[in-house]
N, C-alpha and C positions, 0 to 999 in steps of 0.2 A: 637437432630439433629442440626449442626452448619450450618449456609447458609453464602456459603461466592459468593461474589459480584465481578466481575472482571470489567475490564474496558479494552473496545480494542478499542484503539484508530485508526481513519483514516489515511492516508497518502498524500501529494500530490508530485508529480514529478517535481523539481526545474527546472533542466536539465533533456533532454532524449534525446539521439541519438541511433539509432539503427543498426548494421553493418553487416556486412554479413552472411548467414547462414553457421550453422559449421556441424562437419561430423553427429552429433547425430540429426538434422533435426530442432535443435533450432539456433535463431539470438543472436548474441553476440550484449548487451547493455550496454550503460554507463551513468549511471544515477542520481543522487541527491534524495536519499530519503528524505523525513523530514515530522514527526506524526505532527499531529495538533489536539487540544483538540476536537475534534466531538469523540464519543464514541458511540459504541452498548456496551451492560451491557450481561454477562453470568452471571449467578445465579445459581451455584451449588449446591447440597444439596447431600454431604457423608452420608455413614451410611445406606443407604437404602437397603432394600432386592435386587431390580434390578432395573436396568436402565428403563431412564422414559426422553425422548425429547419433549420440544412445543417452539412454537418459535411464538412470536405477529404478522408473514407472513407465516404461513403456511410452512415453510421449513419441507419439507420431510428429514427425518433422513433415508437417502439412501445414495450409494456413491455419487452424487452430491454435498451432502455436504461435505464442509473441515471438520465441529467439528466430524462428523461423520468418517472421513477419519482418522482423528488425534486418535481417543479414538479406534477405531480397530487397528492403529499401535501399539500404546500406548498397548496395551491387547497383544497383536501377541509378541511385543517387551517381555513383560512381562510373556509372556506362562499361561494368565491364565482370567478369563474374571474378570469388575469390576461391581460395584454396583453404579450407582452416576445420580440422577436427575440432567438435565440443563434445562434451561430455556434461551431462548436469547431471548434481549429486541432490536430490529433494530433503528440505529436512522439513519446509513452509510447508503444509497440509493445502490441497488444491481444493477451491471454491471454498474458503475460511473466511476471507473478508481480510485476509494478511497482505494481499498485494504481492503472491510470491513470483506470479509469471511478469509482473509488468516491471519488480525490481531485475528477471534475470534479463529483460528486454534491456532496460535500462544499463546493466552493467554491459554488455554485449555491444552497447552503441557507444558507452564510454571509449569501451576500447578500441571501437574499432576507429571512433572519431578521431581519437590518438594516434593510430596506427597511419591512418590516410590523411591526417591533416585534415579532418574536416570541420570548415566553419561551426564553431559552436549554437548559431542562429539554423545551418541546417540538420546537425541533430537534435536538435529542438523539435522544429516542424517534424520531423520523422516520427520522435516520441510520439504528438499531440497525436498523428495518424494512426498509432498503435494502439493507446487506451488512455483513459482518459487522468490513469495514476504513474503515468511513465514516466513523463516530465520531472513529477516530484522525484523519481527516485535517481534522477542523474544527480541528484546533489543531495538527497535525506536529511536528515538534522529533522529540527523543526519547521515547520511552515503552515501560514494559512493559503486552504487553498478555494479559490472562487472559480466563478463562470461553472465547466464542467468537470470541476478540480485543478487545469492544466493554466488558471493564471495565480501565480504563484505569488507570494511575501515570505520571506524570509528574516521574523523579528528577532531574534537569536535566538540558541537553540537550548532549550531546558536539558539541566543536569541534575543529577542525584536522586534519580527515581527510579521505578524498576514496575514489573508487572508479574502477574502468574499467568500463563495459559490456560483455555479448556476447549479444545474441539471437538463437540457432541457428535461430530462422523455423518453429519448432515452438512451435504453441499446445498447453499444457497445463490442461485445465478441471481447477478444484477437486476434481469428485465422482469425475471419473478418479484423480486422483492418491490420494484418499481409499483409494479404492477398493484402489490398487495396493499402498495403506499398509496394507491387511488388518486382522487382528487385532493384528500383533506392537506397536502400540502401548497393547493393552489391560493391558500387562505395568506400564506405566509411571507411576509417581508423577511427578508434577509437582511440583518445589521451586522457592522463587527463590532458593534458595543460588548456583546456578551462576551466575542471572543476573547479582546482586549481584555475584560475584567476576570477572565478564566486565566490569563498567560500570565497578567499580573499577580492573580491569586497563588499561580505555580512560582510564581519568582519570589514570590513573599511568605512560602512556606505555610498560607490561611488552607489548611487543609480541610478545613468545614465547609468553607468557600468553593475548594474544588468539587468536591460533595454534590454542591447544591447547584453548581452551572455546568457541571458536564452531561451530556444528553447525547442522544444517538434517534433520529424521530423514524427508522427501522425497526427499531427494538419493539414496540407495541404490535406492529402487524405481523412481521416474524415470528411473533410468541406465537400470537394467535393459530397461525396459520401451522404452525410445529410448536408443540407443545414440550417435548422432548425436549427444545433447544431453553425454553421454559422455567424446565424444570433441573435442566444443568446448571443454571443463571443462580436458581434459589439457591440450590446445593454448593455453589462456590460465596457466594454469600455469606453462608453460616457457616461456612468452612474457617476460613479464616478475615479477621478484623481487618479489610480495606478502606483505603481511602474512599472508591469509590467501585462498582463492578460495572462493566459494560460490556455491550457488542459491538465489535469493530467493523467499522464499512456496512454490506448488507450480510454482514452474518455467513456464517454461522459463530465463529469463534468469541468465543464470549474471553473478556482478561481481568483482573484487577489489579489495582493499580496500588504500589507501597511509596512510601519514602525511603529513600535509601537504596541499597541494596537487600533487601528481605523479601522482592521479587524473584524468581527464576531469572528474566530476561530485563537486563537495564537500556534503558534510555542510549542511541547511539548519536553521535555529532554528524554533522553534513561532512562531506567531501572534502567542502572547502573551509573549512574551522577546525 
């Protein structure tokens, strides 16, 4: 029996704005992905009579779970069930705004797309049916991402930078944070002028620049609403001299952002780069 070892790496949100609701009951965003080397570990093991899930947190293999969500498309896709031990090893903090369940989705359908020969257009659509950051994570690197994150660009991918962690031990759900975001983001156009000028700013080293264009429009209501996550935010702030501090996705995990390596966790390349 061969065990093979994945690695799904985290994400953190460079830019995030969020813009009106569209007619299917989701908000159009635009966003800046970018993986960073933090990883959970999936540990498959083919060949086996049947399927067998444990995870180092108790993850119930129900639909709650992505990898669980992923390997029934995967099977349904396939018209036939499989046979394959996983194992997931958490190091991604759950409900952080890291993206840690929809990268182990993501890797789970890499491989299995590889294993089955499956069209790269229908792991795709499988992704999009999972969540709305899966997509990005079959390939990571850099990417802007629109619609409901899942239409992707891919402008190449920033090198030489790194970030610190801080997860204030508050889970924030997506539909809470939506929720807390009301209407005032129905006010807003979405352009990729800003983005543009932030990715160029990172390719040109104008670190003032970064500064001043990277935003997160969760950060304000999150505060509010958790003051704690608040007050973690100041505290990493005057902690140490960053580029710039933010909230990833809808929070909780607040990062800052270095040049260089003088972060904990650097900048990771796409798949395919």
């Amino acid at each position: 029996m061969v065990e093979v070892t994945l690695k799904c790496p985290a994400k953190v949100n460079l830019f995030l704005q969020v813009g009106r609701k569209r007619e299917d009951g989701y908000h159009g965003i635009l966003t800046i992905f970018q993986t960073i080397d933090l990883y959970d570990e999936l540990i498959l093991r083919p060949g086996v009579s049947t399927s067998f899930f444990k995870s180092d947190t108790g993850l119930a293999w129900n639909s709650s779970n992505t990898l669980y969500k992923a390997f029934k498309a995967v099977e349904k896709h396939l018209g036939k069930e499989l046979a394959l031990e996983m194992e997931l090893k958490k190091k991604i903090p759950t409900g952080g705004g890291l993206g840690g369940g929809s990268s182990d989705a993501a890797a789970l359908l890499r491989y299995l797309g590889e294993t089955f020969h499956i069209e790269r257009e229908a792991i795709f659509e499988i992704a999009c049916s999972i969540g709305s950051d899966v997509p990005f994570f079959l390939r990571g690197g850099t990417a802007i991402g629109t619609g409901r994150g899942e239409v992707l660009t891919f402008p190449g991918d920033l090198k030489g930078y790194s970030v610190d962690l801080c997860f204030p031990g508050i889970e924030v759900s997506t539909p809470l944070a939506y929720a807390l975001l009301g209407r005032s983001s129905d006010r807003q156009e979405l352009s990729n002028k800003e983005v543009e000028k932030l990715l160029s700013a990172f390719r040109e080293r104008d670190l003032v620049l970064i500064g001043k264009l990277s935003k997160n429009d969760f950060e304000e209501p999150v505060f509010a609403k958790f003051p704690v996550i608040e007050r973690a935010y100041n505290k990493l702030r005057e902690k140490r001299k960053a580029i710039v501090t933010r909230m990833t996705g809808s929070g909780s995990t607040l990062f800052s952002l270095f040049e260089g390596m003088d972060g904990e966790y650097n900048f990771v390349t796409s798949t395919d780069g």
